[in-house]
NUGUGU-960414 format. One line per field, with one value per residue (C-alpha): residue in three letters; y, z, x. Coordinates in steps of 0.02 Angstrom, whole numbers, always signed. Layout:
// NUGUGU-960414
aa <- (ALA;...);
v <- (Y;...);
w <- (Z;...);
u <- (X;...);
//
This chain:
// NUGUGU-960414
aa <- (UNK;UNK;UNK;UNK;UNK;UNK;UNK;UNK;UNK;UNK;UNK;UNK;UNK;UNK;UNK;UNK;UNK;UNK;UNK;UNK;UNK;UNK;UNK;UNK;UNK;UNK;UNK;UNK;UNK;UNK;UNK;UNK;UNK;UNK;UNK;UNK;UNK;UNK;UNK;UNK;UNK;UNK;UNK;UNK;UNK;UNK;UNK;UNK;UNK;UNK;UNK;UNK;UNK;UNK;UNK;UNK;UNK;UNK;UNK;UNK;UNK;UNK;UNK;UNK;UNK;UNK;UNK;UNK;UNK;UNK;UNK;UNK;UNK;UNK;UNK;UNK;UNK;UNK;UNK;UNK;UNK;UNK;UNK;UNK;UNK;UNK;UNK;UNK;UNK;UNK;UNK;UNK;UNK;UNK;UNK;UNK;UNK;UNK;UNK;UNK;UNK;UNK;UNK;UNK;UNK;UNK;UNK;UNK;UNK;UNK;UNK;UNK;UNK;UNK;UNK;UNK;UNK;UNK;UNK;UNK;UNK;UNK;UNK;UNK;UNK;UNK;UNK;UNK;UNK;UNK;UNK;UNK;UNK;UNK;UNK;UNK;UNK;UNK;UNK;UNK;UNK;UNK;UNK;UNK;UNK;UNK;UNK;UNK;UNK;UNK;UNK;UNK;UNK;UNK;UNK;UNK;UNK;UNK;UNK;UNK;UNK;UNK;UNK;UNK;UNK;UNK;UNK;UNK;UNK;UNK;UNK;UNK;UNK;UNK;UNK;UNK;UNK;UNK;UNK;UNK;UNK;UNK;UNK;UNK;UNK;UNK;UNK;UNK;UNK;UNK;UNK;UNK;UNK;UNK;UNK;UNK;UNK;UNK;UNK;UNK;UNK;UNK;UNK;UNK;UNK;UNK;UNK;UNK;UNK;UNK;UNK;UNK;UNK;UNK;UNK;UNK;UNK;UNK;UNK;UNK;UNK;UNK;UNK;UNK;UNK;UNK;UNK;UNK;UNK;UNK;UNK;UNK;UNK;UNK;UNK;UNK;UNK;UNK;UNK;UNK;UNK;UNK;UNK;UNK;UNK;UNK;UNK;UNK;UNK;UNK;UNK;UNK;UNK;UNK;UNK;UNK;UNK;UNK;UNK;UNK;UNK;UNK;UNK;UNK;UNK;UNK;UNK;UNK;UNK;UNK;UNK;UNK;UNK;UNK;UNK;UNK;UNK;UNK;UNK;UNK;UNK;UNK;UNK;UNK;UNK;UNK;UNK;UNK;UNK;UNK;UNK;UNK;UNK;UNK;UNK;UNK;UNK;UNK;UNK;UNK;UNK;UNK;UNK;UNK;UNK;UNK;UNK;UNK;UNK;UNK;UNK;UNK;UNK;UNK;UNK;UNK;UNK;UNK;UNK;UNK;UNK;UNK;UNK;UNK;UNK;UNK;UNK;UNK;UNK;UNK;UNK;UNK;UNK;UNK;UNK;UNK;UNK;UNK;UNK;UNK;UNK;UNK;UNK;UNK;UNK;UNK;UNK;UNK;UNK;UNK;UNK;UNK;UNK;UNK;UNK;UNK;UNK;UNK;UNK;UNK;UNK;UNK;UNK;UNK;UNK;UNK;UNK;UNK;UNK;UNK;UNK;UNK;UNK;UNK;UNK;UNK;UNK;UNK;UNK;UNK;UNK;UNK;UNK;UNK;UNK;UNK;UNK;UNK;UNK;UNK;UNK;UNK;UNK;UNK;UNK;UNK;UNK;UNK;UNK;UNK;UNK;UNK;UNK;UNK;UNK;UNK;UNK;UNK;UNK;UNK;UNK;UNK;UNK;UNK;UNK;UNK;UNK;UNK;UNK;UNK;UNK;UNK;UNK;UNK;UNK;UNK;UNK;UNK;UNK;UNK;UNK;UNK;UNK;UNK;UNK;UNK;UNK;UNK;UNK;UNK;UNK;UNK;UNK;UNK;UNK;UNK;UNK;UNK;UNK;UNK;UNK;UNK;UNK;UNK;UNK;UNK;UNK;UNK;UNK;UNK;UNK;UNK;UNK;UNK;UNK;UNK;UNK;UNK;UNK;UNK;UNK;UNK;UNK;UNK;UNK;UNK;UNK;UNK;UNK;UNK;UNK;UNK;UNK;UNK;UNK;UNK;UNK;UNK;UNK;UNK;UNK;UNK;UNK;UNK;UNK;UNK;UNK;UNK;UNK;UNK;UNK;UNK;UNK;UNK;UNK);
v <- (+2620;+2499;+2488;+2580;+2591;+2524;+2366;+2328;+2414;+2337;+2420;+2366;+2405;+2413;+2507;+2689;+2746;+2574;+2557;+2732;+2720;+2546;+2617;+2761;+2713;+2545;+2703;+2809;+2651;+2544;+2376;+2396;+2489;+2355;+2262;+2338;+2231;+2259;+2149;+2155;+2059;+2023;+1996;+2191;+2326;+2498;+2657;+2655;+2831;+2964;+2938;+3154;+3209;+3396;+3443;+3407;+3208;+3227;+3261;+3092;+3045;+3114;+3033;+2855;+2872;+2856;+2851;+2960;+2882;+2726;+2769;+2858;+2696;+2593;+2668;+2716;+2894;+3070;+3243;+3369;+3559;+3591;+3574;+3637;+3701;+3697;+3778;+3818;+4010;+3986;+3869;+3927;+3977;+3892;+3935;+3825;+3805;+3806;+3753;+3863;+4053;+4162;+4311;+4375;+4483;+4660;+4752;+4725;+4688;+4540;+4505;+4487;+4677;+4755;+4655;+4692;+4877;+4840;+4714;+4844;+4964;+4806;+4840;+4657;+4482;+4347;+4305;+4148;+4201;+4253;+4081;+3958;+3795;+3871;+3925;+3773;+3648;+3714;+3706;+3515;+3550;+3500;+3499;+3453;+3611;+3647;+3754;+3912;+4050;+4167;+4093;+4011;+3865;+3844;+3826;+3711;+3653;+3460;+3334;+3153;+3081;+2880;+2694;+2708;+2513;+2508;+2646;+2529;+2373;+2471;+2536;+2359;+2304;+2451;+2397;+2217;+2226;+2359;+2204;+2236;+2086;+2056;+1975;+1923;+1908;+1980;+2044;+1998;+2111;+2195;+2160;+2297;+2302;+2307;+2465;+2574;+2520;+2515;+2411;+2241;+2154;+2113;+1936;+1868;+1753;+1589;+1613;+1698;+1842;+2002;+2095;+2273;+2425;+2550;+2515;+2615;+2603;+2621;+2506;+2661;+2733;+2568;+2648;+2473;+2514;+2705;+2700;+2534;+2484;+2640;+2750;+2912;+2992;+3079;+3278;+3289;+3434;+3379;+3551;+3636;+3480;+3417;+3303;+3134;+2996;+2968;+2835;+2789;+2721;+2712;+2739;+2725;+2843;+2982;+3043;+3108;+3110;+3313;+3382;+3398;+3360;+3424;+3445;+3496;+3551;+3483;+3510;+3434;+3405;+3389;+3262;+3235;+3186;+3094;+3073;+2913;+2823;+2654;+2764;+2894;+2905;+2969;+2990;+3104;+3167;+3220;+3251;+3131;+3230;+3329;+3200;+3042;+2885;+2829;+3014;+3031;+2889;+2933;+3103;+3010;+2898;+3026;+3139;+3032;+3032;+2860;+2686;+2640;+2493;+2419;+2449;+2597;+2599;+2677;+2763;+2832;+2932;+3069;+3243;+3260;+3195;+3088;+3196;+3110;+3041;+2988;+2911;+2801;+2692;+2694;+2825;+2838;+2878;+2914;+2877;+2786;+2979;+3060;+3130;+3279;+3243;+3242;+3430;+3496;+3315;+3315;+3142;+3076;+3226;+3193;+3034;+3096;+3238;+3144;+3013;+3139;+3202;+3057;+3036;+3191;+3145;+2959;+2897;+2747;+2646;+2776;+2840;+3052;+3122;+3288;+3218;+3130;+3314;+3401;+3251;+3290;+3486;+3503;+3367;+3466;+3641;+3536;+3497;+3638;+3754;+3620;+3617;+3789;+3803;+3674;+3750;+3898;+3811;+3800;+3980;+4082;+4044;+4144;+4006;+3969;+3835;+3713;+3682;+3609;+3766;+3907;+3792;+3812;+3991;+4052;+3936;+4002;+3967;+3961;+4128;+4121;+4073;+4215;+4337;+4298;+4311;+4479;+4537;+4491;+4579;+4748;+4772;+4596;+4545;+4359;+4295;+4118;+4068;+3995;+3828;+3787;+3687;+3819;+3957;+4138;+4080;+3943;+4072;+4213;+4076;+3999;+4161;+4252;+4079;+4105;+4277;+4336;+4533;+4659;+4839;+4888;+4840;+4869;+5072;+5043;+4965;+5174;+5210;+5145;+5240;+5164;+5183;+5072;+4951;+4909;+4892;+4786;+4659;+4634;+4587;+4460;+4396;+4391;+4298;+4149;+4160;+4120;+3965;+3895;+3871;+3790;+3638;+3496;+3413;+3304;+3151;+3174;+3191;+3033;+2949;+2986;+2972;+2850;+2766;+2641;+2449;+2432;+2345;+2217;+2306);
w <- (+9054;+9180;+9351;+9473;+9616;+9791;+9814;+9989;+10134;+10293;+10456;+10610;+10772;+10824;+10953;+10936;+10801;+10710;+10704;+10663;+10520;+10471;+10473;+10376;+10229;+10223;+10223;+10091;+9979;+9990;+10005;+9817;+9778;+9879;+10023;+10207;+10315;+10540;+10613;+10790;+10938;+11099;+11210;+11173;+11262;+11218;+11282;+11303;+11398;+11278;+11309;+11288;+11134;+11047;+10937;+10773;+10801;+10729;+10548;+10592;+10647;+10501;+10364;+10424;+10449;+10618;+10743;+10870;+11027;+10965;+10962;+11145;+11200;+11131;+11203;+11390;+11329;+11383;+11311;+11340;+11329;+11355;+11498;+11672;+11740;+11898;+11990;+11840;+11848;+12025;+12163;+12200;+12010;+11883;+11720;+11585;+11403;+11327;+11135;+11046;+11041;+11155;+11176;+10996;+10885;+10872;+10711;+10626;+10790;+10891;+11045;+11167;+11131;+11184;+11338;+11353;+11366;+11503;+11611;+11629;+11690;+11814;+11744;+11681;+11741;+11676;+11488;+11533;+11600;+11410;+11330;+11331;+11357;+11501;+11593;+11547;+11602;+11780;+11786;+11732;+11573;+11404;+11236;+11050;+10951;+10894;+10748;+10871;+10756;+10815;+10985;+11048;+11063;+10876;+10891;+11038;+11012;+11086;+11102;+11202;+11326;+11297;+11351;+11223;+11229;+11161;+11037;+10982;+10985;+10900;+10757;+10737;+10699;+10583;+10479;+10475;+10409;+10265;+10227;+10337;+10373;+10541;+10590;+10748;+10786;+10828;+10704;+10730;+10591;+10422;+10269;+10158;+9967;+9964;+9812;+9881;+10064;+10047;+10167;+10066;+10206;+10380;+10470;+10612;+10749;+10659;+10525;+10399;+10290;+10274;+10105;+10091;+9963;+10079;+10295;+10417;+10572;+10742;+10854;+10966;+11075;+10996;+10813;+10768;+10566;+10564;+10683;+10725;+10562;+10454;+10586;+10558;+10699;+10853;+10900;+11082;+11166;+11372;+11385;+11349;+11389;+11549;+11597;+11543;+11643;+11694;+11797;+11755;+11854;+11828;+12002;+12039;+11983;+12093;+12057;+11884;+11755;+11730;+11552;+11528;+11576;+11715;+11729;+11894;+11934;+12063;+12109;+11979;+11820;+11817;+11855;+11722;+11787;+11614;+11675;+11589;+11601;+11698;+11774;+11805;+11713;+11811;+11771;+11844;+11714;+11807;+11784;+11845;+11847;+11992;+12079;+12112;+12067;+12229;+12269;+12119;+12134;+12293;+12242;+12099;+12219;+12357;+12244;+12176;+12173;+12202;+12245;+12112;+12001;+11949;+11995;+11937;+11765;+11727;+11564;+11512;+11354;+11286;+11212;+11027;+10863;+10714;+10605;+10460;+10496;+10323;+10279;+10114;+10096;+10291;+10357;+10536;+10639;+10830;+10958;+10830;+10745;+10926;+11081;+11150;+11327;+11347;+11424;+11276;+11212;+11057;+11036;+10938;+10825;+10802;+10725;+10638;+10551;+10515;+10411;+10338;+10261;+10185;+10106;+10034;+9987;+9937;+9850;+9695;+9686;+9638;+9800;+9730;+9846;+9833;+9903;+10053;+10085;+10079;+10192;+10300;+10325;+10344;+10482;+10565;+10577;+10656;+10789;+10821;+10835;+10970;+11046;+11078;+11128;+11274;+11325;+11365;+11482;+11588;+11539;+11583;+11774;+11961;+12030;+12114;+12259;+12170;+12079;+11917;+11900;+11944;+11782;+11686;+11719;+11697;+11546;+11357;+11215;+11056;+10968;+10875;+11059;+11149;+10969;+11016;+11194;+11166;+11042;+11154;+11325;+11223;+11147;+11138;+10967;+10925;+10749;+10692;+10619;+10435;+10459;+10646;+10751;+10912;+10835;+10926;+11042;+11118;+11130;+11213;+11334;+11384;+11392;+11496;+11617;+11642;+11710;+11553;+11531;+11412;+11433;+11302;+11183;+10993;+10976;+10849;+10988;+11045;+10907;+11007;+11131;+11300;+11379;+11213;+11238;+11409;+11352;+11210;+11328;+11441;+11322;+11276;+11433;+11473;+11305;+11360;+11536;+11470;+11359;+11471;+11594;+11474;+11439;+11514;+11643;+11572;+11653;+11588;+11407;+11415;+11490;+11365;+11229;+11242;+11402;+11395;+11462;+11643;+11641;+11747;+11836);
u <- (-2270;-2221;-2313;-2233;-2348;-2330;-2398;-2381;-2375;-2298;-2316;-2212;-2291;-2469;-2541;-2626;-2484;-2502;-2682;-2723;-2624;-2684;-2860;-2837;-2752;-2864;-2997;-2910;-2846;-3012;-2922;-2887;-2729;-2611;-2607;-2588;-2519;-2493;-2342;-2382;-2348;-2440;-2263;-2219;-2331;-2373;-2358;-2549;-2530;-2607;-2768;-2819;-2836;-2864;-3001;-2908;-2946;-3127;-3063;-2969;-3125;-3232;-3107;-3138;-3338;-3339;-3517;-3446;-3566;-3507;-3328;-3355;-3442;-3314;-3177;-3257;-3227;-3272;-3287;-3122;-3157;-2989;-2839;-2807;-2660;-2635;-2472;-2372;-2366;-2324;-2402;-2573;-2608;-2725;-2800;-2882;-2797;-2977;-3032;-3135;-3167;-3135;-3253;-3311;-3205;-3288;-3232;-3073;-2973;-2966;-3077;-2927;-2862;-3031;-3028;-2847;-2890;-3016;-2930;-2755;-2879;-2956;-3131;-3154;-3150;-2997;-2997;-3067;-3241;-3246;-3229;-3384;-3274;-3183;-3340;-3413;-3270;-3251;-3455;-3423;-3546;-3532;-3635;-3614;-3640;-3813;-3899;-3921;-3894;-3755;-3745;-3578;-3677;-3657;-3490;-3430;-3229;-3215;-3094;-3115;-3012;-3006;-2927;-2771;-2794;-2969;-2948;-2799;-2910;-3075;-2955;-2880;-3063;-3103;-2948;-2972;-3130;-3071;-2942;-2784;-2700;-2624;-2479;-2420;-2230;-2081;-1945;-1768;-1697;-1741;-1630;-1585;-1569;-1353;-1381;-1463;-1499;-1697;-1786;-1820;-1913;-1908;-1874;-1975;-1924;-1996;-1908;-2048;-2006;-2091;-2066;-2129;-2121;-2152;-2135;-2213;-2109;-2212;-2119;-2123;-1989;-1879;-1858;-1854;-1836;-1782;-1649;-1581;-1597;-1562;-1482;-1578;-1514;-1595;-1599;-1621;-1686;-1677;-1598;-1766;-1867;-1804;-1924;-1838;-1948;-2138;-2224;-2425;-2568;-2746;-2865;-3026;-3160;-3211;-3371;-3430;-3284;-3232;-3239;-3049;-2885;-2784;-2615;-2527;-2353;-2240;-2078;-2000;-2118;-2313;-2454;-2588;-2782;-2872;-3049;-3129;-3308;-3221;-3070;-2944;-2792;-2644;-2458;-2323;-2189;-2028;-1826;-1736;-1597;-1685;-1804;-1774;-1871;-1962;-1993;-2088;-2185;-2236;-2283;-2405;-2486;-2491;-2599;-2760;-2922;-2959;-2875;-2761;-2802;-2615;-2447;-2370;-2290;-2125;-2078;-1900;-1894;-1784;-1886;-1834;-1861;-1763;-1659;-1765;-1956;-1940;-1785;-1766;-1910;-1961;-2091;-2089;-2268;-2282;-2151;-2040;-2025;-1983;-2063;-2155;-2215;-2415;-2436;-2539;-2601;-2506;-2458;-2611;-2647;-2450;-2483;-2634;-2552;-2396;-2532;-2626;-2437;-2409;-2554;-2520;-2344;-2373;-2253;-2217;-2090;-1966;-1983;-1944;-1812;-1921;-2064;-1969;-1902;-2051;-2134;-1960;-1978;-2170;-2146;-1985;-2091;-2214;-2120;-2025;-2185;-2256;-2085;-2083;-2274;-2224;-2073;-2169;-2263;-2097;-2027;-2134;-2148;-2110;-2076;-1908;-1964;-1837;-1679;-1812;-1890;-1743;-1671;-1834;-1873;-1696;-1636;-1601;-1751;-1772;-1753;-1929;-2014;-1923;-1973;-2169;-2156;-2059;-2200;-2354;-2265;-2231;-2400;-2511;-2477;-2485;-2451;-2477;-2343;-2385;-2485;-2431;-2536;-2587;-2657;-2664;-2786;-2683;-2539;-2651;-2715;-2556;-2458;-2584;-2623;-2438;-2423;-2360;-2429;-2415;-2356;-2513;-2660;-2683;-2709;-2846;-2937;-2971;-3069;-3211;-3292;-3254;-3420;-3461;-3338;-3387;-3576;-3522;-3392;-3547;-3698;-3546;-3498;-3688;-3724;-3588;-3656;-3832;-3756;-3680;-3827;-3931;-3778;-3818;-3655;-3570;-3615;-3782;-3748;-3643;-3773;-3892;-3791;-3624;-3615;-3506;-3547;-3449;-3265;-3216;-3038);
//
């Protein structure tokens, strides 16, 4: 049998998307099935903006071996419990999107229905004095999970927030010492095979020639391989999506860095707060369409914490994805594949889950149209179920203070989105859809932060006595009350764990 297996993979871009998937398959293929190789150049930036992350990162995290103080350290990270959102259900409002449980399931029946019962009759607090992480953000606390028995201490759900340009620089060491080579240069053009219109190799600017079997394109928002050389195609969704442009600026610290993100509405998009060890990380994603440029930079700078340490950054991108993320021989990871904005801090577990897929699905040479479809739809419900999860975040709103959200809160969406939300206002109900990423939780969370309230609770839920009930929701809420106080803040366990040598600004 001849050898049909891929002997060299070339990926084209670094940055976050790049280097994560440089490290893991150097990881997964030991430097010993073929050769990895990074084509990279200084003279083109990065994004560099997703610098929040969800909990799903520490499998990421887990598969390459990492020390996770060290990778804190390395990256001036800090711990994320979850994300704020402030004026979204209408000015004045906030809740917190928080990872983890929330309250304890009591028989066969969810947690939120029993509270559901009690809070329509106003005889308990907000969901969110019932979830550890929430309780525990606002307080400025955090904690890695200990071996505490049946306490919620056992199970604490963290992400990190981190410098997207050290993560990029940390994973580019990882992989180069698992054997990925890189290269520096820019391409000019890829040359296809004139049969079937595989990618052969790619040229760079002095002339050299890159051959590949299989190319990973992460050139970002530039689709240098899957669309301007293979011309995939692009499904935009600005007309759920509206937010088309953001600018970025780091600032100055101000005081101890907060346990998760914050994201605040304006009039015509939302601001996002990234607390980090050395700094702040600040952006404000807007419609141009309904805001002008200069007014929303002013609105960013008006609103920090601190001084800001650059000049503000603009970025102009267009919500949607390719038609293909794997077309031919090309696989396409991160912004090169398309683009959610950063309101639920999807962007990295994006690239991570889009890896983890084609590990899954990796190929030979004979590159198996099945497999390239089944790469193709897993990676389309993917982003359709996140699509809808943030176009909730703009549906389900009172307010009407401007033309951006009268467009939001009165525009058509999806028929599966407007299925759920129909299902949760009747009676409650949330259903996970098959393997998407936010589970019920999420939805409960989001929905309810949102003003979204339904007419009843599960019936089963009355087969408790009530008198029971409310004995039962207290020892809980008393349980999380008593965890909570014994967390440390968060600026204390990073200092005794991962703090991170200062940065010269």
């Amino acid at each position: 049998m001849p050898d049909n297996r891929i002997e060299r993979i070339v990926i084209v871009g670094g940055g976050t998307a790049g280097w994560m998937t440089a490290a893991a398959m150097a990881k997964v293929l030991k430097n010993q099935y073929c050769n990895i190789q990074v084509i990279e150049s200084e003279d083109i930036g990065t994004v560099g903006v997703g610098e929040a992350t969800i909990p799903q990162i520490q499998l990421y995290n887990r598969l390459l071996g990492l020390n996770e103080d060290d990778f804190v350290r390395r990256t001036q990270g800090t711990f994320k419990l979850g994300i704020e959102f402030v004026n979204w259900s209408h000015i004045g409002s906030s809740y917190i999107h928080a990872f983890g449980e929330v309250g304890k399931d009591m028989d066969a029946i969810q947690f939120y229905h029993y509270w559901l019962k009690l809070y329509q009759a106003g005889e308990v607090p907000d969901i969110g004095e019932y979830t550890l992480t929430a309780i525990a953000a606002r307080k400025g606390k955090f904690m890695r999970s200990i071996d505490a028995g049946n306490s919620p201490l056992s199970n604490i759900a963290y992400a990190f927030h981190f410098d997207a340009g050290l993560y990029a620089r940390y994973l580019r060491e990882f992989a180069e010492q698992l054997g990925v080579v890189r290269t520096e240069g820019k391409i000019t053009h890829a040359n296809l095979n004139p049969d079937n219109g595989f990618i052969e190799s790619v040229a760079l600017e002095n002339g050299a020639l890159i051959p590949g079997d299989l190319f990973i394109d992460c050139s970002g928002f530039r689709g240098l391989l899957i669309e301007q050389t293979l011309k995939t195609g692009y499904e935009d969704w600005t007309h759920w999506l509206p937010c088309d442009r953001a600018w970025a600026v780091p600032c100055e610290s101000a005081g101890d860095p907060a346990p998760y993100t914050r994201s605040t509405a304006h009039a015509a998009g939302w601001q996002w707060r990234i607390p980090l060890q050395h700094r702040i990380g600040n952006g404000h994603v807007y419609s141009s369409h309904y805001m002008s440029d200069d007014e929303a930079v002013n609105i960013l700078l008006n609103n920090l914490d601190g001084a800001p340490l650059a000049e503000p950054r603009m970025l102009k991108f267009t919500t949607g994805k390719r038609h293909k993320f794997w077309n031919k021989n090309c696989v396409a990871i991160g912004l090169a594949s398309g683009f959610m904005e950063p309101l639920e801090s999807t962007s990295i577990h994006l690239v991570q889950s889009s890896i983890a897929r084609l590990m899954s699905l990796f190929p030979n040479k004979y590159f198996d149209q099945e497999d390239i479809d089944e790469f193709n739809r897993q990676a389309h419900f993917e982003y359709d179920r996140i699509r809808d999860f943030l176009i909730l975040h703009y549906h389900a709103t009172t307010r009407d203070d401007s033309p951006f959200w009268n467009y939001c809160r009165t525009m058509a969406i999806p028929e599966e989105l407007q299925q759920k939300i129909n299902q949760f206002k009747k009676n409650g109900r949330i259903y996970r859809n098959s393997v998407e990423m936010f589970n019920d939780l999420s939805w409960l969370e989001v929905m309810h932060g949102q003003g979204i309230r339904p007419r009843a609770y599960h019936p089963i839920v009355d087969v408790m006595p009530k008198d029971e009930l409310v004995k039962r929701m207290a020892g809980i809420k008393s349980v999380i009350d008593r965890s909570v106080e014994v967390m440390p803040s968060h600026a204390a366990f990073i200092a005794e764990h991962c703090k991170a040598e200062k940065l010269m600004m």
